[in-house]
N, C-alpha and C positions, 0 to 999 in steps of 0.2 A: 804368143803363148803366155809371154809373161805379165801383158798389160790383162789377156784374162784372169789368171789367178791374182792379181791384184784386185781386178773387181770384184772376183769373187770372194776377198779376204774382206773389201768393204761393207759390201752387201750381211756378208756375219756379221762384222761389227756391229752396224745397223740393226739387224734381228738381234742380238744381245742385247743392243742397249737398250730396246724395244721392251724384251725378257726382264731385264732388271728392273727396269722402269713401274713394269706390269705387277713386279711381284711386291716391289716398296709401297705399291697403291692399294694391294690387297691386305698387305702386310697392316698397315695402317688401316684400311676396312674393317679386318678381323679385330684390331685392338679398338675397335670405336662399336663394335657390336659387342664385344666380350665384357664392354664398359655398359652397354645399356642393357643385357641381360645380369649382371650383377645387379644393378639399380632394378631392373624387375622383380627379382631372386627373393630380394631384401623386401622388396612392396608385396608381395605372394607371400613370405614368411609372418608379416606382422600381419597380414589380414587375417593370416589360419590361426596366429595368436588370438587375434583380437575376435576370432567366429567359436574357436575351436577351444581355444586357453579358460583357463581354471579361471571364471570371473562371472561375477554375475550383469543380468542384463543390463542395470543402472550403471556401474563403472564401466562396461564396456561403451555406451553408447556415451559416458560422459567423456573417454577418451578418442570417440570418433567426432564428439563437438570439441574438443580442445584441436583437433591438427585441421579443423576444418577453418581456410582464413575467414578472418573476420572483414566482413563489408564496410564497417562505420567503424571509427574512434570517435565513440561515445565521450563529452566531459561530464565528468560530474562535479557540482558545486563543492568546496569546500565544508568540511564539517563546523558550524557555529559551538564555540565556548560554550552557549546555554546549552545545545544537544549533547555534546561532551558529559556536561555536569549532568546531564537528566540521566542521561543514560550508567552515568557512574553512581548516582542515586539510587538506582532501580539496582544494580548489581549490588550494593551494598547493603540493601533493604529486602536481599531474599534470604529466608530462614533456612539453615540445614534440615534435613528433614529426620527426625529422629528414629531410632528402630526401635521396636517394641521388644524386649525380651521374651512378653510374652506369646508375639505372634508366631504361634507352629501349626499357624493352619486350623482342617477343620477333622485335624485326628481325636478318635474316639479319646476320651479323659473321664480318667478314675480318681478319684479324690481319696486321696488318703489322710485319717486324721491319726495322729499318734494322741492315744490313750494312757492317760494315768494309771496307771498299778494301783492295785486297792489299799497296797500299806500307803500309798500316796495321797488316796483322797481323803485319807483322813487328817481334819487339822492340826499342825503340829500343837496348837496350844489348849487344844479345851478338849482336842480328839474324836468330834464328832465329824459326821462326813460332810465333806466341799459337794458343792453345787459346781456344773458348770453355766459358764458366764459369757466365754466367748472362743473363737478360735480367730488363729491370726496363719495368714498365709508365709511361710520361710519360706520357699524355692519351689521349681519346676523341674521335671526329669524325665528323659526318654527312655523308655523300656522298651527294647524288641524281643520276642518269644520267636525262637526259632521253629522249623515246622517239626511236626512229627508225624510218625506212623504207626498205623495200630493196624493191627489187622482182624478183618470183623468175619468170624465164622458163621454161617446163615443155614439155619433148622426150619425144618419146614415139622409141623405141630400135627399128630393122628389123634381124633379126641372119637371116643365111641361111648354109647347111651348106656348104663350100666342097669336100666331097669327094663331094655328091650333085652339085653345080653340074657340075663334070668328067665325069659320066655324062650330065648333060645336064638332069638336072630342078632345078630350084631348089626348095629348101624352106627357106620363109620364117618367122618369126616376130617378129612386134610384138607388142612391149608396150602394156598398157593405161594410160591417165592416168586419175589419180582423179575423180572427176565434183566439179563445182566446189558448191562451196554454192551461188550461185545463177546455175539455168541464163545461159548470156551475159552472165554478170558475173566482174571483175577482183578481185570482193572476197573474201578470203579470211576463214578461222572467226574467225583473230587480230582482223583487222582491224575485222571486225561487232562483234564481242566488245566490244574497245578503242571503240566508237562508243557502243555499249552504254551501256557502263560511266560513260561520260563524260557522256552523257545522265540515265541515270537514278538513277545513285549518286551522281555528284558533281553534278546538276543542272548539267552545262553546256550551252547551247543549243549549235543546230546550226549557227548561224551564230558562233559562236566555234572550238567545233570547226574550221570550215572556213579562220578566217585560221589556225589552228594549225597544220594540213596544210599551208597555203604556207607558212610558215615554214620546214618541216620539208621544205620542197622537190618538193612533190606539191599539186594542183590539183583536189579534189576537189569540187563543189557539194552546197550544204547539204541540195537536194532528193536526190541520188543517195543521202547517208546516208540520209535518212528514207525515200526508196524499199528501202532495204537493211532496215532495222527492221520496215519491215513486212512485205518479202516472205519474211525470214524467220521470222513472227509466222506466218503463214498455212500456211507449208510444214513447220515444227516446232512452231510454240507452240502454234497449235489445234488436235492433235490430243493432243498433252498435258491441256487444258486441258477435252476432249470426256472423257478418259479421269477425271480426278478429277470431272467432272459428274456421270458414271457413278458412283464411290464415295459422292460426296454424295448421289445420291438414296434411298445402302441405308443411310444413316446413320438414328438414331432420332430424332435432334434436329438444327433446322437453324438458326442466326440468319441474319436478313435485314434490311437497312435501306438507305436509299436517301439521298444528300446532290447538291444541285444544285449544277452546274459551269456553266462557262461555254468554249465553244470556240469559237475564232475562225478564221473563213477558211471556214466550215464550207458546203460545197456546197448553193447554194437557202434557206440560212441566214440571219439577223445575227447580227452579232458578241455583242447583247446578247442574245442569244435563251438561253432557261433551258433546260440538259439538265442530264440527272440521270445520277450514277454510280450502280449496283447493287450492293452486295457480298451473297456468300452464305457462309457459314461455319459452318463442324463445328462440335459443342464442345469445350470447353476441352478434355476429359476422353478424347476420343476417340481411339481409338488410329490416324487415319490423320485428321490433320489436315489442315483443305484451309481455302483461303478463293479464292474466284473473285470477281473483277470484271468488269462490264461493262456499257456504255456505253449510253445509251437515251435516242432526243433528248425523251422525256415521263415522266410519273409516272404514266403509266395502269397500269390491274392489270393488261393485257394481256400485260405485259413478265415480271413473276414469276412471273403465272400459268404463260407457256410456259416458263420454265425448268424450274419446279418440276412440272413435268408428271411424273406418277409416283412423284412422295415422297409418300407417306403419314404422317411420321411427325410430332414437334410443332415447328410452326413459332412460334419466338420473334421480337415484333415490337417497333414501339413502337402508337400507337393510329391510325395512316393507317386507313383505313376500306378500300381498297385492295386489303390483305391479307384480310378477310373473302371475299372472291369465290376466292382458290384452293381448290376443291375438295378432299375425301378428307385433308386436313389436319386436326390440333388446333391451335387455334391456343393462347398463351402470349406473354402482355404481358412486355411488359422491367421486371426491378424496378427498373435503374436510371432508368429515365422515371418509374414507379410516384412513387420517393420525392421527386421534386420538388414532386409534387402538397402534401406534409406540410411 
């Protein structure tokens, strides 16, 4: 009985040290794969920097030729004294470049000449009157005139014959008034224009615009501008915009690509909710240049599909999968996506 439980105490031992053995091996396993997934971690981190990071295409690709080893140590000759000296000749022999005071461009210029007083043009000594003889330029000055507003009341004219009146019939005539840009609205071409302009060239919101307008002594709300934008967007700009559709579908070649925005206030919406801008665009080469935007609260193929309804010709992408579903297309990958792959 007791040489069994002896065997059986060795037989444990055995399986333990077995145990222990197993687990020191795994133990050390774990720390040699914990070792090559950091060193992964870190190669997945710089590649999303170096695809994904704030940089443009040149410094990134000059930073994936700098860790790329180099095949050859190149020598290069020493530089000779005389190319030293030529080359320190040629930096020493280029002129600063000067700036012109007077160049401001090609803004409109008013000449202003200051005129003598009449007790002036008379000569001090014999008192008869000076001739002029020359002018001389002093100085240059910027003037800005800030905008104004006026507001323009519009009569429409009733003129009648006053020697048919006498016989007893009147015959009348009114004038027509020009139909306003937009129907029961105050706002005039200038004025949309100027909201325009201010919105989308100079990037000023429309609630700066609108303290500007009080300033300027008119009380305009920042919703009535952006009702003006767009009601003339609908009434003028999309049919503009139907018409180069049309050109673009008889083009041979089209580029397409698609970048998410974000819009806020957005009807049934949230604010963080992901839409996508569309652009569609001629080539470089073509002789009726167009490029269309527009707006699509998804990335489905749905959206280019029904644009592109009726182009036939090759559509350049990047690799969305998306694009595959427009029919009666060639499709053509972008070589600028292309080369990041290298």
């Amino acid at each position: 009985m007791e040489k069994e439980k002896q065997t059986t105490a060795e037989v444990d031992k055995e399986q333990l040290e077995k145990m222990i053995k197993a687990i020191e091996d795994l133990t050390v396993r774990i720390e040699e794969l914990n070792k090559t997934i950091k060193h992964k971690d870190a190669i997945i981190e710089k590649l999303q920097r170096m695809l994904f990071g704030k940089k443009s295409e040149k410094a990134r690709h000059a930073e994936m030729m700098a860790n790329m080893p180099t095949l050859f140590d190149l020598e290069y000759p020493e530089e000779s004294p005389s190319s030293a000296r030529a080359l320190q000749n040629i930096q020493y022999s280029r002129k600063k470049r000067c700036w012109n005071k007077d160049d401001l461009g090609d803004v409109e210029r008013t000449k202003i000449v200051i005129e003598a007083a009449e007790e002036e043009k008379k000569c001090p000594w014999c008192g008869k009157e000076m001739e002029k003889i020359g002018e001389e330029k002093v100085r240059t000055r910027v003037i800005i005139e800030e905008p104004k507003i006026r507001i323009e009341e519009i009569y429409t004219e009733t003129d009648v014959c006053p020697s048919c009146r006498q016989d007893g019939e009147d015959v009348l005539f009114k004038t027509e008034a020009p139909l306003p840009v937009i129907p029961h609205s105050f706002a005039s071409a200038e004025a949309i224009a100027h909201v325009a302009n201010e919105r989308f060239v100079k990037s000023v919101p429309y609630n700066r615009q609108e303290k500007e307008w009080k300033w300027l002594g008119l009380s305009v709300s920042r919703r009535t501008m952006s009702n003006w934008i767009m009601a003339v967007s609908e009434l003028y700009l999309e049919p503009v915009v139907l018409k180069m559709r049309e050109h673009l579908l008889k083009e041979e070649l089209c580029h397409c690509d698609e970048t998410p925005i974000q819009v806020l206030r957005e009807e049934g919406r949230k604010n963080t909710s992901k839409s996508w801008m569309w652009v569609y665009s001629s080539a470089a080469v073509s002789r009726k240049p167009i490029r269309i935007f527009q707006y699509a609260p998804g990335r489905g193929s749905r959206y280019p599909k029904a644009f592109l309804e009726g182009f036939e010709g090759f559509l350049v992408t990047d690799g969305y999968g998306g694009y595959s579903q427009i029919e009666n297309t060639k499709r053509a990958l972008c070589w600028a996506h292309v080369r990041r792959k290298f």
